[in-house]
C-alpha positions in Angstrom: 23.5 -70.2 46.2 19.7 -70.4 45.8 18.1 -71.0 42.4 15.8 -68.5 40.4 12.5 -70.0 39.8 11.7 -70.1 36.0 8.5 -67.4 36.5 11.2 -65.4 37.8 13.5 -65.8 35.2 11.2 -65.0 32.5 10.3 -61.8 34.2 13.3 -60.4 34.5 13.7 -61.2 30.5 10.5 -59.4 30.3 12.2 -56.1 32.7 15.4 -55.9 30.7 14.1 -56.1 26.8 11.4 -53.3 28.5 14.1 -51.1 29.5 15.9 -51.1 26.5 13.4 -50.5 24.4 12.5 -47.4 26.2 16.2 -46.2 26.1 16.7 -46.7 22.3 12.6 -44.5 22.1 14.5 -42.1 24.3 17.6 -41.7 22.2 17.0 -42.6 18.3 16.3 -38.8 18.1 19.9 -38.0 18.8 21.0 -40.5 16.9 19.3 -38.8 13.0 16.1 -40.5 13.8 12.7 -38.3 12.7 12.3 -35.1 15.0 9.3 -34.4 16.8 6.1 -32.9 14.8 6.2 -29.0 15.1 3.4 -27.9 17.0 1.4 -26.2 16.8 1.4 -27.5 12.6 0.1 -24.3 11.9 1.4 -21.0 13.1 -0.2 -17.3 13.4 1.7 -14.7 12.3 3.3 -14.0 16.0 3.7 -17.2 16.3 5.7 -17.7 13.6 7.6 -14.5 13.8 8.2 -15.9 17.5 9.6 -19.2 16.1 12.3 -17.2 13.5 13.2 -14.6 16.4 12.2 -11.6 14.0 10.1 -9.2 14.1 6.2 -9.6 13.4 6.2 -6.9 10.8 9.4 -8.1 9.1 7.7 -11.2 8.6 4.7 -9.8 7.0 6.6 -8.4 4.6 8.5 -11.5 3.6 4.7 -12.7 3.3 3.4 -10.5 1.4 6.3 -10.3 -1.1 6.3 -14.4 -1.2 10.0 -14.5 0.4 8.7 -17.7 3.0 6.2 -20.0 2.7 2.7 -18.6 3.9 -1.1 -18.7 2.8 -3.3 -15.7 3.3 -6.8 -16.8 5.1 -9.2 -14.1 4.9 -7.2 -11.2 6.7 -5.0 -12.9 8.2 -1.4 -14.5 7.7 -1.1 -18.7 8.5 2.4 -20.6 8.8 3.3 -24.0 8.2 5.7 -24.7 11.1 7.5 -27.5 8.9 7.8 -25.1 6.1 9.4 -22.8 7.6 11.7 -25.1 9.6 12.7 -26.6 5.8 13.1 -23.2 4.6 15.4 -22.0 7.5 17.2 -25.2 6.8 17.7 -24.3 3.1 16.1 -27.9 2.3 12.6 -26.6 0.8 10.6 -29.8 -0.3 9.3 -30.4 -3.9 6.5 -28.6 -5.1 5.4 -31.0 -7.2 2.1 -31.4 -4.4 1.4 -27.7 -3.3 1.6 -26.8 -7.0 -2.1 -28.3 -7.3 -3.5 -25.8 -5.3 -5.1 -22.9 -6.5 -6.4 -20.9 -3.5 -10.5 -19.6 -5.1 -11.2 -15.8 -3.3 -11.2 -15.4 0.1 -13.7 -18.4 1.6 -10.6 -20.6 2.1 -12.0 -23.1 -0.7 -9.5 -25.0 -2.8 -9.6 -26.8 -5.8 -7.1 -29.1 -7.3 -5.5 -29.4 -10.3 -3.4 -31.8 -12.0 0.3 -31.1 -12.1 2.1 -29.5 -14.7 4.6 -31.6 -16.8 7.6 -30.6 -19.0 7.8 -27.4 -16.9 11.4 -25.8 -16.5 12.4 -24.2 -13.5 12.8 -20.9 -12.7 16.2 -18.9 -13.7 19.1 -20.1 -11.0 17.1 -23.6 -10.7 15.6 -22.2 -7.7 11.9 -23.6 -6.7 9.3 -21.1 -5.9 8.6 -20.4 -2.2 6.6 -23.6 -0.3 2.9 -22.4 0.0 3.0 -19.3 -1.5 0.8 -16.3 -0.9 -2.1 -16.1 -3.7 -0.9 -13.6 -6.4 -4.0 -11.6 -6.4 -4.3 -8.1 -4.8 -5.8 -7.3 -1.7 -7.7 -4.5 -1.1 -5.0 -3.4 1.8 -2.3 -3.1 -0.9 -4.0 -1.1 -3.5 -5.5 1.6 -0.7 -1.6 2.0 0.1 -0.3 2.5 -3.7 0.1 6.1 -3.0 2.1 5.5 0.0 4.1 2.3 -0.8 6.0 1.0 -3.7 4.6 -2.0 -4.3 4.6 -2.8 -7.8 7.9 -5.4 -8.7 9.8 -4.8 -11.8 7.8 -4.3 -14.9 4.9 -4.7 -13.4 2.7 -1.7 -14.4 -0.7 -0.5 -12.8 -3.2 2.0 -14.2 -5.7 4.2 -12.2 -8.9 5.3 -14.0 -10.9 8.3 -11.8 -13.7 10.7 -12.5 -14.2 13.2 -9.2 -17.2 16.4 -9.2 -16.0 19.1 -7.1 -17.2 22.4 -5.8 -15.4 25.0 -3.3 -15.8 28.5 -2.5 -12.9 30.0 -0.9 -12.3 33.5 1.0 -9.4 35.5 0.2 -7.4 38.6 1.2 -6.3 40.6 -1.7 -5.1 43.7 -2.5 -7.5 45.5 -5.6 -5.7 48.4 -6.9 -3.5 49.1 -4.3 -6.7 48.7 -1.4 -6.8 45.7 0.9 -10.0 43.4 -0.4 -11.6 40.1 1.1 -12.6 38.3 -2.4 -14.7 35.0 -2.9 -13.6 32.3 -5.6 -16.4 30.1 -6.6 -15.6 26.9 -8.6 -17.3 24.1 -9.7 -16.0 21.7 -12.0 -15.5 17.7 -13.8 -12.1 16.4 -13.4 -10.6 13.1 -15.1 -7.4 11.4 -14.2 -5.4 8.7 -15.5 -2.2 7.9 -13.6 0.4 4.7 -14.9 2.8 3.4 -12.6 5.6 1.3 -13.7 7.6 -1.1 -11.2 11.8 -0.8 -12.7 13.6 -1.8 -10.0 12.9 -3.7 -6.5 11.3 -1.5 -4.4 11.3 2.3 -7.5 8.8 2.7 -9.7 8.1 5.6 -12.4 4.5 7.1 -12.1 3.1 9.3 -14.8 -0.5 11.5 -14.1 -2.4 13.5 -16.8 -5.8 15.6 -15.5 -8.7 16.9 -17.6 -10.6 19.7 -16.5 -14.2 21.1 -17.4 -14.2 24.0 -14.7 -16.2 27.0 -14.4 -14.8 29.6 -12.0 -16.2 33.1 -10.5 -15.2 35.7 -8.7 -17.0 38.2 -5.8 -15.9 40.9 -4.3 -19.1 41.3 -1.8 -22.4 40.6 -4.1 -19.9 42.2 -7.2 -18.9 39.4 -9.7 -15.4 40.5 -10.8 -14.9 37.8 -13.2 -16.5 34.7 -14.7 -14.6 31.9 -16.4 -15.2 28.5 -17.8 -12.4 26.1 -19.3 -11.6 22.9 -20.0 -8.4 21.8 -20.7 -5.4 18.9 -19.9 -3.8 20.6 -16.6 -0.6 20.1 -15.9 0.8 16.2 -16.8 3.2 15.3 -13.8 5.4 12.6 -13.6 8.2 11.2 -11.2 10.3 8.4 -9.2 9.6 7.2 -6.4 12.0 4.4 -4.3 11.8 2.7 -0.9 15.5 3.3 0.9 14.7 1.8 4.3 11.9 -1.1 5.0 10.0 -1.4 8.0 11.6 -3.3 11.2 11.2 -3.5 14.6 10.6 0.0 16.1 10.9 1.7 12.1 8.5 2.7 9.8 9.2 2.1 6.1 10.6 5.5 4.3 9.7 5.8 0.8 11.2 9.2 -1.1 9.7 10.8 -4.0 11.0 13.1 -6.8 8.3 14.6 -9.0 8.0 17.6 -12.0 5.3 19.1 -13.8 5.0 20.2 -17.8 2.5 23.4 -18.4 -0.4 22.4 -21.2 -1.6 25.5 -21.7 -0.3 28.5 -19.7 0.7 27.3 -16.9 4.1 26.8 -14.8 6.9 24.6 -14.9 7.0 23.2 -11.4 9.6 20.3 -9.9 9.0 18.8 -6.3 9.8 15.8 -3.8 8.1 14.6 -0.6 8.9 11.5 1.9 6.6 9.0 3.2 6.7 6.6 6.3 4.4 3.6 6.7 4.0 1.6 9.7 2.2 -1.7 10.0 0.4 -1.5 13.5 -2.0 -4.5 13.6 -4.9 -4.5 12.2 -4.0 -0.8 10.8 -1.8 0.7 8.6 -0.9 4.4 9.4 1.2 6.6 7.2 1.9 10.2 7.1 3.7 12.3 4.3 5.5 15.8 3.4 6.2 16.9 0.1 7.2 20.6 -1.3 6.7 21.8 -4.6 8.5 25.1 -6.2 7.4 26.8 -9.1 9.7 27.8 -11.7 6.9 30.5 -13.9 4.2 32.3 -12.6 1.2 33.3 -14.5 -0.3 36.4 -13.3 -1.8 37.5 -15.9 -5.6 36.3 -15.0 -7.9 36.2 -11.9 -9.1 32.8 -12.4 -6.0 30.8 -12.1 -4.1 31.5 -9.6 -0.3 30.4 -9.1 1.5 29.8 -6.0 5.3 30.1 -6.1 5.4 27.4 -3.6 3.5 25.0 -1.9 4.0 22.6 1.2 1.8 19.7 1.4 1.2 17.1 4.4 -1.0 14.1 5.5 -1.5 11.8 7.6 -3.9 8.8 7.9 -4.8 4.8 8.6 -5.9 1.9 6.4 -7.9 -0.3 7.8 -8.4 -4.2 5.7 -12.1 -5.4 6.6 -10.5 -8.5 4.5 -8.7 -9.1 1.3 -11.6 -7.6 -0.8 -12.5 -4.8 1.2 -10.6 -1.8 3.0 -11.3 1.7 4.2 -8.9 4.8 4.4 -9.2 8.6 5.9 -6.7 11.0 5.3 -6.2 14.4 6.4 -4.2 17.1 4.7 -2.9 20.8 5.1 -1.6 22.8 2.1 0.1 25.7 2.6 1.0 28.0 0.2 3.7 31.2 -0.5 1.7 34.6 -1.7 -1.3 34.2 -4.4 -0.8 36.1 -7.6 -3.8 37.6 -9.2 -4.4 40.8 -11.1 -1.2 41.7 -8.9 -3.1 41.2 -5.7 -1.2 38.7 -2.6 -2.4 36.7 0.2 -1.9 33.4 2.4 -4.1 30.8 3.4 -3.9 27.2 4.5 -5.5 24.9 3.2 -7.1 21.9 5.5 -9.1 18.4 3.8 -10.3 15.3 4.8 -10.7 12.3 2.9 -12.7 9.1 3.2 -12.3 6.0 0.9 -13.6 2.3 0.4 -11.7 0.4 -1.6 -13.3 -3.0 -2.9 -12.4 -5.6 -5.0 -14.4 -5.8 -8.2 -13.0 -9.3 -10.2 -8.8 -10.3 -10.1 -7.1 -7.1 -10.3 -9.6 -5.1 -10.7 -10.8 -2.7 -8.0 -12.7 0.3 -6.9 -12.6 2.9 -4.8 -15.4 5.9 -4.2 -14.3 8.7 -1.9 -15.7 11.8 -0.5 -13.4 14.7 0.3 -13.9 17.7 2.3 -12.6 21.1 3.5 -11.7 21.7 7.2 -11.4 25.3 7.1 -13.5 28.1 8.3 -13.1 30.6 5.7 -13.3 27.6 2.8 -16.0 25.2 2.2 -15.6 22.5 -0.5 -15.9 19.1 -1.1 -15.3 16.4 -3.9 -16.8 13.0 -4.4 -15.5 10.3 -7.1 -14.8 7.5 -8.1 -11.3 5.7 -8.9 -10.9 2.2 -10.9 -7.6 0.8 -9.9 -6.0 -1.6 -12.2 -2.8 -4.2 -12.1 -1.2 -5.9 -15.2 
């Protein structure tokens, strides 16, 4: 039996202690030791819907109603991969660090600031979400507060507007007993103030009251029939509406809406509901609504306000978010309407309109939104212009 030289020996030693060393790298993972780093650390909002196995607009949701950990950079949605890991795990981490950040705007600037002491937790002893999405508006959610509910409970937001409009409309009436084409000419200021009021997850209440300064005419060829001016509170509405199926993979959100209106001065009882669906289709949002509206009284007895027995309403129409301070919208919309009562004549006529609107933040929770509207139909021309001044509590 030959002998190992010493050089030998020693590297053999060297071999062995090599080997397992590499084994126990290998293995410690199994064995509880630290997992790899998630990579990439930070995630897009594919990404990360790719990591949960959901869908992508599921997830926005959960972002944008602060249900997972998420920061909102400029337009877009950004993941911590170990966040969410924790937060699928149930094991969130403390938030004694993340609760120094204050996100400033939209430039992705943060400032610290020292932690809070003494503070209880929230009801259930439950920490808030890891990296929580600022809790200031963005212009994409306030261009959508007709079509969402958005609002949480008792959260309430008011709308301010002031809107010029002028329209001259053809008609077909019958004039004692003869068939007449007539022309109704209006001008006029309107004012609206509209609350809504968040009382449940995903219903709120809305309430809307309208001031009018209108003056109104009416031809038959170069013969003015009539000539009016008013100004009065038209009809105040009010009404619920309630989210009853959220947007998934393939499905739009659904958002119902029961409404009624109370007469001010002469006018008709009237009760309605409409349904909404919203679909998040990156980078848009489109939407398109129906709504019917019956009236319970007519009032016949004048040629300037004219009453519909019922009316049938749709829209449809995008969002588009240019970033979290500034979004655009166009709508278009068809109205159309039962017979027209007036000194006991009757006719038909859809109504088509267009609408364009910026909405733009002005400070925290304060927005506004200019639009022009406009008539699409050949025997009607019209338009409106204003100005809206959306505000959260």
């Amino acid at each position: 039996m030959s002998a190992i030289a010493p050089g030998t020996g020693i590297r053999l030693g060297l071999c062995a202690a090599a080997s397992v060393l590499c084994v126990f790298t290998l293995t410690a993972p199994a064995f509880g030791g630290p997992q790899a780093q998630c990579q990439p650390a930070v995630l897009t909002l594919d990404e990360a819907a790719a990591l949960l196995r959901i869908d992508v607009a599921e997830l926005e949701r959960l972002a944008q109603r602060q249900e997972v950990p998420a920061r909102r950079v400029e337009s877009s949605w950004r993941f911590s991969c170990d966040a969410l890991m924790e937060w699928v795990e149930g094991e969130p981490k403390p938030m004694a660090d993340l609760a120094t950040v204050t996100a400033k705007g939209t430039g992705g600037t943060q400032a610290a600031t020292p932690p809070q002491t003494g503070t209880s937790r929230p009801a259930g002893g439950q920490e808030k979400p890891i990296g929580e999405a600022p809790e200031e508006q963005t212009a994409e959610r306030v261009l959508l507060r007709a079509q969402r509910v958005l609002l949480g409970r008792g959260n309430v937001a008011l709308d301010f507007g002031q809107f010029y409009a002028r329209s001259d409309t053809l008609q077909l009436a019958s004039l004692n007993n003869l068939a007449a084409l007539v022309s109704l000419e209006q001008e006029g200021l309107t004012t609206l103030l509209q609350a809504r009021v968040g009382v449940f997850d995903e219903t709120e209440l809305f309430a809307a009251a309208i001031y009018h300064s209108q003056e109104s005419r009416v031809f038959f060829g170069s013969t003015q029939l009539a000539d009016s001016g008013r100004s009065d509170v038209a009809d105040i509405g009010f009404g619920v509406r309630r989210t009853f199926m959220k947007e998934g993979s393939g499905r739009p959100d659904l958002i119902a809406a029961l409404d009624a209106s109370i007469p001010t001065d002469g006018g008709s009882y009237g009760i309605g509901g409409g349904l909404v669906a919203v679909k998040s289709i990156d980078p848009v949002v489109l939407f398109a609504s129906a709504h019917y509206t019956q009236t319970l009284t007519s009032d016949s007895g004048s040629v300037i306000r004219l009453e519909q027995p019922a009316r049938t309403s749709v829209a449809v129409g995008y969002g588009l978010a240019l970033n979290d301070t500034v979004a655009i919208s166009t709508t278009f919309a068809g109205a159309f309407t039962g017979p027209t009562s007036a000194d006991n004549p009757t006719g038909r006529q859809p109504i088509f309109s267009g609408r364009f609107a910026l909405t733009s933040r002005l400070m925290a929770r304060l927005f506004i939104e200019p639009s022009v509207s406009f008539s699409l139909n050949g025997s009607r021309s019209g338009f409106a212009m204003g100005i809206t001044l959306p505000y959260s509590f």
